[in-house]
N, C-alpha and C positions, 0 to 999 in steps of 0.2 A: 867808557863804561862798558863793563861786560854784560853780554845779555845774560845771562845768569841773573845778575845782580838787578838788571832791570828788571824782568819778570817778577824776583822776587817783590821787588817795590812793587810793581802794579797791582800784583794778586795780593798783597799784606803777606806771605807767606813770613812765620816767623818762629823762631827756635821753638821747639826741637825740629820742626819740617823744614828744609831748605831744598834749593832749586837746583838741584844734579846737573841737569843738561838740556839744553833747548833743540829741537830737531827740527828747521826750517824745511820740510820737505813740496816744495815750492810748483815740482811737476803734478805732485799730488793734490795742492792747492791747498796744504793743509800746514801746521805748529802745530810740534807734540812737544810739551813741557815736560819734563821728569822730575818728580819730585820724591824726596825719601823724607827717614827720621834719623833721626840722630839717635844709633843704636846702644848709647851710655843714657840715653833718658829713661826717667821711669815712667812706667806703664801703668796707667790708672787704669780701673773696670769704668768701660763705660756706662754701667749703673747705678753701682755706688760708690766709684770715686778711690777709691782701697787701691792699695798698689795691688799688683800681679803679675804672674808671668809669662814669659813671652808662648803663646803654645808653636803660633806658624807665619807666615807673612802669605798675603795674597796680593796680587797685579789688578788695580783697578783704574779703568778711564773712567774721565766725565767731561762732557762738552762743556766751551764757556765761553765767552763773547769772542768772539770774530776780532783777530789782527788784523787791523787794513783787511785785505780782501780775503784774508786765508780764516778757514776753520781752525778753530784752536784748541788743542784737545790737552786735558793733562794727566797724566798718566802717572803713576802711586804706588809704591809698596806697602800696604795697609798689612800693620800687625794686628793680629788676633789673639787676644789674651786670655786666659786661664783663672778665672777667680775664684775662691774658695767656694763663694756662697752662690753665684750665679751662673756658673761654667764657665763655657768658651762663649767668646764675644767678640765685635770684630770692634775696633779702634775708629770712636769717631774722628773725621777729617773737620778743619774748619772751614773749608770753603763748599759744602755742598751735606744736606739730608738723609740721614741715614737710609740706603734703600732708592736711591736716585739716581741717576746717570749725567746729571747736568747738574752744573754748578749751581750755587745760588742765586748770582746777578744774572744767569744765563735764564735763569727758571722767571727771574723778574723781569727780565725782557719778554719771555712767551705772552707772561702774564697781561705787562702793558698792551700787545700785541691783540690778543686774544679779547678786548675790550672793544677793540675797534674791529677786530672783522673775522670770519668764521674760521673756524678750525682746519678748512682745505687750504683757504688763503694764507695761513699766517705759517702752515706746512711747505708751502711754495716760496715765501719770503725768507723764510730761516733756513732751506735744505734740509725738512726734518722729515719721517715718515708722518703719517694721519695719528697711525696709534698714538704716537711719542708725542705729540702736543695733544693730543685727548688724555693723555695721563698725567701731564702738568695740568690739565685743568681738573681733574678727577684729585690731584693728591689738592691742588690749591682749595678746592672744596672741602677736602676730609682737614686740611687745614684749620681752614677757618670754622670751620663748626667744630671743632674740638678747643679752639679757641673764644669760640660762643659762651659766656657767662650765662649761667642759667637764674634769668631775671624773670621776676614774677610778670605774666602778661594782664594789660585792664583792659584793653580794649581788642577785639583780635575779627576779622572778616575771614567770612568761606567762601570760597567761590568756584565753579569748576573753570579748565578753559582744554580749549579743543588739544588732541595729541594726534589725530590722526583721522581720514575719514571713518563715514560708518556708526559717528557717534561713538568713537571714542573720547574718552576723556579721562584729564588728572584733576585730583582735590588740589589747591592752593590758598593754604592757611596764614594768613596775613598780619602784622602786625601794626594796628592801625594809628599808633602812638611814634611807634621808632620808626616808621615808614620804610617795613623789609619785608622779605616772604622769609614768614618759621618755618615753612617745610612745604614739601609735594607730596602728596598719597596718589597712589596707585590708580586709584579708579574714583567713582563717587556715589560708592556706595556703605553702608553704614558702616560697613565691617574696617572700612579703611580709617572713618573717622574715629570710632571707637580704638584702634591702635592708636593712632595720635594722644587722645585721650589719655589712654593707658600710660603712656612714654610721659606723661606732663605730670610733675608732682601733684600732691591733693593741696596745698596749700596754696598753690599756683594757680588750679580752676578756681580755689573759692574767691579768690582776691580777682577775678573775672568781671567788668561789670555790663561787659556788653559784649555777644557775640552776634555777631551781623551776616544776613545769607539772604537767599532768594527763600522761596518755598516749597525747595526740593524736602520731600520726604524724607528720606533718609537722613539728613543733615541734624533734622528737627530731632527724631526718635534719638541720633547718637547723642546731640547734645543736651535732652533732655533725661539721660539715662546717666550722663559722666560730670554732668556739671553743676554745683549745687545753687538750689535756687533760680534754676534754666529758667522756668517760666516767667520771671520777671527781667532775664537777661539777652534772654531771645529777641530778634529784633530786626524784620524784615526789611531789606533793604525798599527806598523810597523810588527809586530806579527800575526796581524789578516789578512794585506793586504796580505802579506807572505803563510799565510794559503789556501786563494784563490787562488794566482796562483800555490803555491805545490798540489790541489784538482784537477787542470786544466791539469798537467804536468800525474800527477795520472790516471785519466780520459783517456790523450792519448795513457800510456802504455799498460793500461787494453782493450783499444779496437785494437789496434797494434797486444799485444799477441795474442787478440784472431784469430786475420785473421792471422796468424803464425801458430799454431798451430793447425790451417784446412789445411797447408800445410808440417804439420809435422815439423814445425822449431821450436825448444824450447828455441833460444836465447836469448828472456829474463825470462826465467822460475829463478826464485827467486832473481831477479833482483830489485823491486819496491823500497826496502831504498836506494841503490845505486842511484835513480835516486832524492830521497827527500833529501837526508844526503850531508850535506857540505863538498868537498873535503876534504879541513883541518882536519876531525875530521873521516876519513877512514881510514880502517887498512892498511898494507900496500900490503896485498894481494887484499883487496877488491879495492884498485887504480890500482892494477896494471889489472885488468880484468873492471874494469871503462873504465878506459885510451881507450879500446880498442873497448868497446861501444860508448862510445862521439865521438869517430873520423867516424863512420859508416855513412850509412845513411837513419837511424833510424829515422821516426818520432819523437818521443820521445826523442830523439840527440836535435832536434830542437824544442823542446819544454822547457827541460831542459838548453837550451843556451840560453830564455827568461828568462826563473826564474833568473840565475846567473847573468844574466843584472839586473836584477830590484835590485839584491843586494847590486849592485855597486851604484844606482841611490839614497844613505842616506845621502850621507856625502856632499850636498850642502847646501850652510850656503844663498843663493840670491833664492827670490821666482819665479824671472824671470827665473832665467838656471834650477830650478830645473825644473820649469813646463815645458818649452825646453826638454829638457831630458827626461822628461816619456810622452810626448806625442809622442815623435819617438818610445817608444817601445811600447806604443799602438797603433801604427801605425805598425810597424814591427807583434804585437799580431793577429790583423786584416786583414795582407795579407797574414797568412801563411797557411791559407787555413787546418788548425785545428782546427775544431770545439769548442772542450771544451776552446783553449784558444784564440779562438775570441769573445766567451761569456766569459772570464775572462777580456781580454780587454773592452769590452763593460762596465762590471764594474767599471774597472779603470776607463775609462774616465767620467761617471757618479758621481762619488766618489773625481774626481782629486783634487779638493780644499781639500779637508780635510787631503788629503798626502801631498799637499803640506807644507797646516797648521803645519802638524805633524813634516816636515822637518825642514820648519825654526823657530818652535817654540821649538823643541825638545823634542817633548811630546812623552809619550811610558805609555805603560799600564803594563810593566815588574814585575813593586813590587806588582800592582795589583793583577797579574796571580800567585803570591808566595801566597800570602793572599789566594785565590782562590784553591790553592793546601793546605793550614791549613785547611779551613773549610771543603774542602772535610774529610781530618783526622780524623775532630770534630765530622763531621757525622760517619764515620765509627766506632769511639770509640763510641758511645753514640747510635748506632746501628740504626741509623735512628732518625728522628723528625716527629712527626704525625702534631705540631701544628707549623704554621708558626711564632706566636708570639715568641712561644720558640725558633725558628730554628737562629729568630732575637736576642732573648735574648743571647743566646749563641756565635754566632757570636760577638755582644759588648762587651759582658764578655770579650771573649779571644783576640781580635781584635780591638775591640774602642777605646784604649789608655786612657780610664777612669781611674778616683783615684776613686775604688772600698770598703775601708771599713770605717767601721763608725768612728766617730767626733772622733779627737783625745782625746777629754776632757772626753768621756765617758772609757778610755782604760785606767785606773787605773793615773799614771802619764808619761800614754805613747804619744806618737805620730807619727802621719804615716811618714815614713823614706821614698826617691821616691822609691825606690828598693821595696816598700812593707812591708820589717819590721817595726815593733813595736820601737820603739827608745823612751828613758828618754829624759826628758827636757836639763840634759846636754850632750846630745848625745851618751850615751852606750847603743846599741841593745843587746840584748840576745844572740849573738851568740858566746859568752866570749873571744871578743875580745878587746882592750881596744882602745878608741878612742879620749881620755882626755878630751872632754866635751869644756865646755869654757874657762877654768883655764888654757888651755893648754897640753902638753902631760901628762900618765901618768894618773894611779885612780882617779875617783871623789870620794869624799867624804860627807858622813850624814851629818846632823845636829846635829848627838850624834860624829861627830868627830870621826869616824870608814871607812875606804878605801874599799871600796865595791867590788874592783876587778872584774864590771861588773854580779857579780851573781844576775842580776836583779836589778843591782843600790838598792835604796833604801827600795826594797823590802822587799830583805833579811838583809840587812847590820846591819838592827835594830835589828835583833832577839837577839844578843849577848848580848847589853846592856840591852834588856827590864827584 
């Protein structure tokens, strides 16, 4: 079998494009494939389809999976055509993206690659520059969000998460339904939310029934300016209300101890998660030396017997008992003559709609703050991001729930499978499993009438009879 012939098999290359000449250059540790067209074929506009004519030819490479140990490059005489209604235009190829340097199945590989580990590493395993796999993940992004259906959102969480020291930070607008991030904003302040806004159809806020956030200012103002019926949509997270008063309860120990400990008392010396930490989830030594702080009469006894009320105050389903309810313990917050947690009351009741939103809507920011703990990881592996654009790019990659690689038609006669595998038109992926295609269980089979037993469906199947 001529190499020729084979590459043509391998890559699918098929009329009008055939395989000119293969250059094993071996010291170089590299295969250059040459491919042309068949200069009697017609010339469509790669826009709309209309025959046209030839204007010029251009010499194009693009990387594509590795021969055994060698880089494989293939190299093209790409016509450029001339069409009446849209000019000059260069002739798309089938095996690679218009505007690419890498093949399709080459670009799917980064991709798989790039899931598992950061952009210097997967640059060192492939022999690519930094750029050249930052820009397979920057086109796999612009990819899949142009592929994005624009589906009305009901449920959606805002959250900031860290971009860099210094209090830096990005907005990260969540989708608390399809479990993906709709986007990254810039910063987290109004002006970034109000873009988002702006970008979201009107019929897509109103169909809104719950947007879920802490009780950053800004957040509140944007979404009560863009979104209709914001105040009954709004809906502070349960996590963050939480936070506040365990800051409060925090606050009281810390100044407790210290007026203790100018009298020589070290009672609560290494006591502070005993007073944050959920009974349920203490050992059973740290309960039973609990036990005997709670029953005292400890500031902090009474500070920590608000927290455990507000915990009890989730599980009303009526917006009338629930607000009944937390206005007595901000009420109770208020007379207990503890500072930090009559400024945490003070909160509360400034805030109170939107707990109560939270209550009978049953919004929660949870899968949010999971999301929020990945990206932190992302940055960690990737050792930081200097640029915010990338900080976003990356974040979608891993987190958008985008369909990330190229056009199934360009991947020999494969297709994107949801899982991310390459899969044949009768359903056999590569992982030599058998999955019977359309025929039903059991091999698919050539067109030379040979059972391919999945070793790349009809890649290989053919090689026996050629």
């Amino acid at each position: 079998m001529r190499d020729r012939d084979l590459y043509a098999k391998l890559l699918g290359i098929e009329d009008p494009w055939y395989v000119r000449d293969v250059d094993p250059s071996l010291e170089a540790g590299e295969v250059e494939i040459f491919i042309s067209r068949d200069e009697r074929a017609e010339l469509p506009c790669p826009v709309c389809g209309a025959a046209a004519g030839r204007y010029d030819t251009r010499t194009r490479t693009w990387r594509h999976l590795d021969t055994m140990q060698y880089k494989t490059l293939l190299t093209a005489e790409v016509p450029r055509v001339k069409c009446a209604e849209h000019g000059v235009k260069q002739l798309k190829v089938p095996w690679a993206e218009p505007g690419s340097r890498f093949t399709a199945m080459f670009e799917a590989l980064v991709i798989d690659w790039l899931k598992e580990a950061s952009v210097s590493a997967v640059a060192r395993m492939l022999r690519m520059t930094w750029d050249e796999v930052d820009g397979v993940m920057a086109r796999a992004v612009a990819r899949g969000l142009e592929r994005r259906q624009s589906q009305p959102l009901r449920n959606i969480g805002i959250d900031e998460t860290s971009f860099q020291k210094r209090h830096e930070y990005v907005t990260v607008v969540y989708d608390c339904d399809r479990k993906h991030v709709v986007d990254v904003l810039d910063n987290r302040r109004q002006f970034d939310l109000e873009e988002f806004y702006f970008g979201t159809p009107l019929e897509h806020l109103q169909s809104l029934e719950s947007v879920s956030m802490d009780m950053w200012g800004p957040y509140v103002q944007a979404t009560l300016i863009h979104v209709p019926d914001a105040e009954r949509k709004i809906a502070f997270d349960r996590f963050h209300v939480a936070k506040h008063i365990n800051d409060g309860v925090n606050k009281v120990r810390v100044d407790e101890h210290a007026k203790l400990r100018e009298l020589g008392d070290r009672t609560l010396t290494g006591t502070r998660y005993l007073w944050l930490k959920n009974p349920e989830n203490m050992t059973a030594k740290s309960r039973l030396r609990f036990e005997a702080l709670r029953g005292s009469s400890l500031r902090v006894a009474r500070a920590w017997a608000m927290k455990e009320a507000a915990r009890q105050l989730w599980s009303y389903e009526r917006r009338g008992w629930a607000r009944r309810a937390w206005k007595r313990l901000i009420v109770w917050m208020a007379r207990s003559r503890l500072p930090p947690m009559v400024k945490v009351g003070q909160t509360l009741r400034a805030h109170l709609w939107g707990i109560v939103n939270a209550i009978v809507l049953g919004a929660t920011n949870a899968s949010l703050e999971a999301v929020n703990s990945k990206i932190q990881a992302l940055k960690k592996r990737a050792c930081g991001y200097r640029s915010r654009a990338r900080f976003r790019s990356a974040i979608l990659f891993h987190c958008g729930g985008l369909e990330l690689y190229p056009s199934a038609h360009l991947a020999h006669t494969n297709s994107e499978a949801p899982n991310g595998v390459l899969v044949d038109e009768c359903g056999c992926d590569t992982s030599g499993e058998e999955s019977g295609g359309s025929g039903g269980p059991g091999p698919c089979v050539d067109s030379c009438g040979v059972e391919c037993h999945n070793l790349a469906c009809d890649l290989y199947s053919c090689i026996p009879c050629i």
